[in-house]
N, C-alpha and C positions, 0 to 999 in steps of 0.2 A: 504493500500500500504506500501513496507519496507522503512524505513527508510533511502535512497540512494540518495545522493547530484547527481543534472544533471550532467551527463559528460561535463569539460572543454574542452577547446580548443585543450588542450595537451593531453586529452584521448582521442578526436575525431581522431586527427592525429595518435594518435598510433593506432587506431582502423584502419583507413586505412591501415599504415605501416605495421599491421599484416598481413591483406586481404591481400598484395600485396607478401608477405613469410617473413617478420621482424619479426625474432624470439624473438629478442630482444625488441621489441617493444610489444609483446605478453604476457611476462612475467613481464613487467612493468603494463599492466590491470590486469593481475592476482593475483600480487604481495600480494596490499592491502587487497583480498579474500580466500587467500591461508587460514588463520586463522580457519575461518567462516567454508568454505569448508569441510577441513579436522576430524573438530569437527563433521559437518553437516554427514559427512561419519561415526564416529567412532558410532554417536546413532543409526544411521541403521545398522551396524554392528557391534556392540560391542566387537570389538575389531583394539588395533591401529595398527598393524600389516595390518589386510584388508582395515584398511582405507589409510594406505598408498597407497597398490597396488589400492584401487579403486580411490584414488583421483590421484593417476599417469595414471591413465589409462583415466582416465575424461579428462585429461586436453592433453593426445594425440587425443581421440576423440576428444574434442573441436577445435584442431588447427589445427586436419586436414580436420575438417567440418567447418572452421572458412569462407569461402568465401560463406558457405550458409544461413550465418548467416545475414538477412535483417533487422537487426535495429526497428523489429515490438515492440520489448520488451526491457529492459535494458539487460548491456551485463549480468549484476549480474542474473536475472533471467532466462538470456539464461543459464549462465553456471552452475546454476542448474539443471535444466533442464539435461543438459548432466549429471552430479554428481549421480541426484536422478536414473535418469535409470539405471547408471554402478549399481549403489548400489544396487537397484532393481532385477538385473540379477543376482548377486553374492550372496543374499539373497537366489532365486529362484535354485543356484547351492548349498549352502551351508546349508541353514537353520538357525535356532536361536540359539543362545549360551544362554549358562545356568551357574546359579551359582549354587551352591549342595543344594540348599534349593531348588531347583526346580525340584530334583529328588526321594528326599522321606523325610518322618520325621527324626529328631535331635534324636539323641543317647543319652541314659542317664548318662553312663558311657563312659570314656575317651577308643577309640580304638589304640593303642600302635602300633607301627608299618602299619599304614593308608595304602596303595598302591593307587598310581596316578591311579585315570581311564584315559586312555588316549581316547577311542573312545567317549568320548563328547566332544563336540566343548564348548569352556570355556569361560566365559565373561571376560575380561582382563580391568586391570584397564588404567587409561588417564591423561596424564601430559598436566594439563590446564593453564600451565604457557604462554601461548598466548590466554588465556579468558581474556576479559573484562567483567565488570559488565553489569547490565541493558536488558533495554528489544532493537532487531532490530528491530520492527515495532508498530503500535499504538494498532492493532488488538493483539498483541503476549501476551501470559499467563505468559511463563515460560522467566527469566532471561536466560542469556545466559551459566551463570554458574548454575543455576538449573538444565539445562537440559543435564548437564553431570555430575550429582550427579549420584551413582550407582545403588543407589534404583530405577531411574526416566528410567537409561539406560537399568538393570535389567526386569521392567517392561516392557515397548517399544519389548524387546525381544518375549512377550506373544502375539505378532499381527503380523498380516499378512503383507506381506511388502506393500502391497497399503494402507494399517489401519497406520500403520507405517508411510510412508511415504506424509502421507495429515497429519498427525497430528504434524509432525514437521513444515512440510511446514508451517502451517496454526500458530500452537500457540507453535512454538518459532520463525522462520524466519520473521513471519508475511505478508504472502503472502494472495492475497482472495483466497475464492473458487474459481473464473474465473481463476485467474491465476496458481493456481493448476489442475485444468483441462486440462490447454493449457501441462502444464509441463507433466503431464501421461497421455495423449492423452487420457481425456474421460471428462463424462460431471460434470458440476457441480451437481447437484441430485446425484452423485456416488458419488461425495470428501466427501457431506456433510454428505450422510450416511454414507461414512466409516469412518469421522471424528465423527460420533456422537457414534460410536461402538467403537472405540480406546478411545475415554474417560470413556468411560463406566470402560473396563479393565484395563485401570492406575489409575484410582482413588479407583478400588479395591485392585491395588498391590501394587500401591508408599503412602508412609506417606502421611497422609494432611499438614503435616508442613513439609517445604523444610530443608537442612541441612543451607541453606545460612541464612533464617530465623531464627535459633535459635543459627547461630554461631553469627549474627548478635546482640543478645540478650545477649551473653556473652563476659564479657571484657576480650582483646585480651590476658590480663596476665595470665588471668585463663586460657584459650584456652594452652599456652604455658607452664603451670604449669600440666595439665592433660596428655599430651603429655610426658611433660620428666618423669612425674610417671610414666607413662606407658612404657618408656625406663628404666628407674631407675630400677623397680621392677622386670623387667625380666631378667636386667645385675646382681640384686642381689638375684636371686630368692627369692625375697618377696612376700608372698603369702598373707600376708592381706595386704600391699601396694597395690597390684595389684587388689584385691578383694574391697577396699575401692573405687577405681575408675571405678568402672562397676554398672548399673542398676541390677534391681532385674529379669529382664526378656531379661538379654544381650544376643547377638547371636555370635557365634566364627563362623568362617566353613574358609577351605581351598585349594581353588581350585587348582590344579587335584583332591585333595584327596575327596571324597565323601561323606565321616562321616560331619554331624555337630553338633554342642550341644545350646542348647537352656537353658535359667533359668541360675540362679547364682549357684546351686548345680552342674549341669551337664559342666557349665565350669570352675569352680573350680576344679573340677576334675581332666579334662582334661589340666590345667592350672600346675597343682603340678602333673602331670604324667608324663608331655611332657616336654613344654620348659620349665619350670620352673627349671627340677632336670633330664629329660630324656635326653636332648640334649646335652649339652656342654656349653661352655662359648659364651655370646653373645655380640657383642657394636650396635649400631643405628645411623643410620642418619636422622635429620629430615627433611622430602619431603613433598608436597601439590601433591593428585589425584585424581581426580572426585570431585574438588572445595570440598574436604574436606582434614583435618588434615590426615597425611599419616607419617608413617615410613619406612624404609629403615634397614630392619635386616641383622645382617652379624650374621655366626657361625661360630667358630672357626673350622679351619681344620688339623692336626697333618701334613699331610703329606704336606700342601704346607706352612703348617710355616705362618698362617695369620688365620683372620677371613675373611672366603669370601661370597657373595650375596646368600640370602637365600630367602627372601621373602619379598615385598610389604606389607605391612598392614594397611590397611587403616580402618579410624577410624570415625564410625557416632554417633554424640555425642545428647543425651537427657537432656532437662538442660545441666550441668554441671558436667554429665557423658555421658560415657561411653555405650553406647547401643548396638552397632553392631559394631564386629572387621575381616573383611576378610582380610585372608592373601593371598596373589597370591604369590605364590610357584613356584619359577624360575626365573634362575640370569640374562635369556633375557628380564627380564619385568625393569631392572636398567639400563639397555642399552635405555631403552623409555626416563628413566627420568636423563639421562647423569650420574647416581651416578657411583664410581668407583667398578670395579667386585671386591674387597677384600679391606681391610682394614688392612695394616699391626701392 
């Protein structure tokens, strides 16, 4: 069962208040789940943009179904319940999003001028500045910030939304089987089989070692030291600064753009082609997305007289490198994470 203190006295009342049209009273149960929720939406749909629209749309289904709502369940897994179907539906309109390593092998050489594919739907990174640590329930696998690491959301992406959708339930919300049943109207025999096929495929796609695990393993100075090389050497195109702080099998790629590169040869490359000496003058911000180390790139632009929002880059580190660096490529993804469009 999750981890959910009995409703007091004052969330009984407002549970009526609501039942009776207290909007006010609606969005004070809501308030403390909104968090949970919205996270719970972005791994079904990988991306925050549709977990906006689906968690607004959840939470008008919930309140205009709120007087059918009988008290058999808590409200928290009632309003699951509504979340997981919206999501469910907008999956079954939409499809799975992808990162460019899910569309074919890494380039060995740097491609100069990339073009955005636009017709894939692109996995977007998540400002988890309203995660907590820890597990929601006794039965739950994954931390709360595990389960919005990019590798873990990435994978999730490779399953069918009811595979998908029992296996959040199940190991991270920590819901049972029974009450995963009740929520997608089908039997337990179905959750377990489909929960036993969604781990099948995340344990083939996501690392065995979490990102929270190994930042956990490294002190927070070095954490903070590997990050500003990593800003440092791009503001000064330092190519073995930058090459010093990468594994020997790191992975670059940058969604829209389709290329990625794989190995320290093929991103080195591509490192002293592009931003390093291709692009222009850079500054950074540093940001946290998908519970890992994240940047904030600006490039300079002549005509508006600044450096303005260029890309997200998020950063999954092995030891005390550098492993995996995706950039998300677009200045709507710094409007997620409140940073300003330019830096003058």
């Amino acid at each position: 069962m999750p981890l959910v203190a009995e409703p007091g006295d004052d969330a009984r009342d407002d549970l009526d208040r609501a039942r009776s049209g207290d909007d006010d009273a609606f969005r004070r149960l809501v308030e403390p789940l909104r968090g949970q929720l919205h996270a719970h939406c972005y791994r079904m749909l990988g991306s925050t943009h549709d977990a906006d629209d689906a968690l607004q749309d959840a939470l008008v289904r919930a309140w205009r179904g709120l007087a059918r709502f009988e008290g058999r369940s808590s409200f928290r897994s009632w309003l699951y319940t509504v979340a997981t179907r919206t999501c469910l539906d907008s999956v079954e309109r939409r499809g799975k999003r992808a990162l460019p390593v899910d569309l074919g092998p890494s380039t060995d050489h740097a491609v100069v001028g990339d073009a955005p594919l636009s017709e894939v739907a692109w996995l977007g990174p998540y400002r988890d500045s309203g995660l907590s640590d820890g597990l929601l329930g006794p039965g739950a696998r994954y931390e709360q910030r595990e389960a919005v690491e990019l590798a873990f959301v990435a994978a999730l992406q490779h399953l069918p939304g009811n595979q998908r959708a029992a296996l959040l339930l199940f190991d991270v919300l920590g819901f049972s089987a029974a009450e995963i049943a009740a929520i997608m109207d089908t039997t337990t025999t179905s959750v377990n089989s489909a929960l036993a096929r969604a781990r099948k495929v995340v344990a083939a796609k996501a690392p065995s070692v979490t990102q929270q695990q190994t930042l956990r393993k490294i002190d927070d100075a070095r954490i903070r030291e590997v990050v500003h090389g990593f800003c440092t050497a791009l503001e000064r195109g330092d190519t073995d600064a930058l090459v010093a702080l990468l594994t020997q099998d790191v992975t670059w790629s940058m969604p829209p753009m389709p290329h990625w590169y794989r190995g320290l040869p093929a991103v080195t490359d591509f490192a002293v082609r592009v931003p390093l000496t291709g692009c222009g003058s850079w500054r950074h911000l540093v940001t946290s997305a998908n519970a890992q180390p994240a940047v904030g790139c600006y490039l300079w632009n002549d005509d508006a007289g600044a450096h303005q929002a260029w890309s997200i880059n998020v950063l999954a580190l092995r030891g005390d490198r550098i492993a995996e660096i995706t950039s998300f490529v677009g200045a709507e993804h710094f409007r997620v994470f409140e940073l300003p469009d330019s830096l003058p």
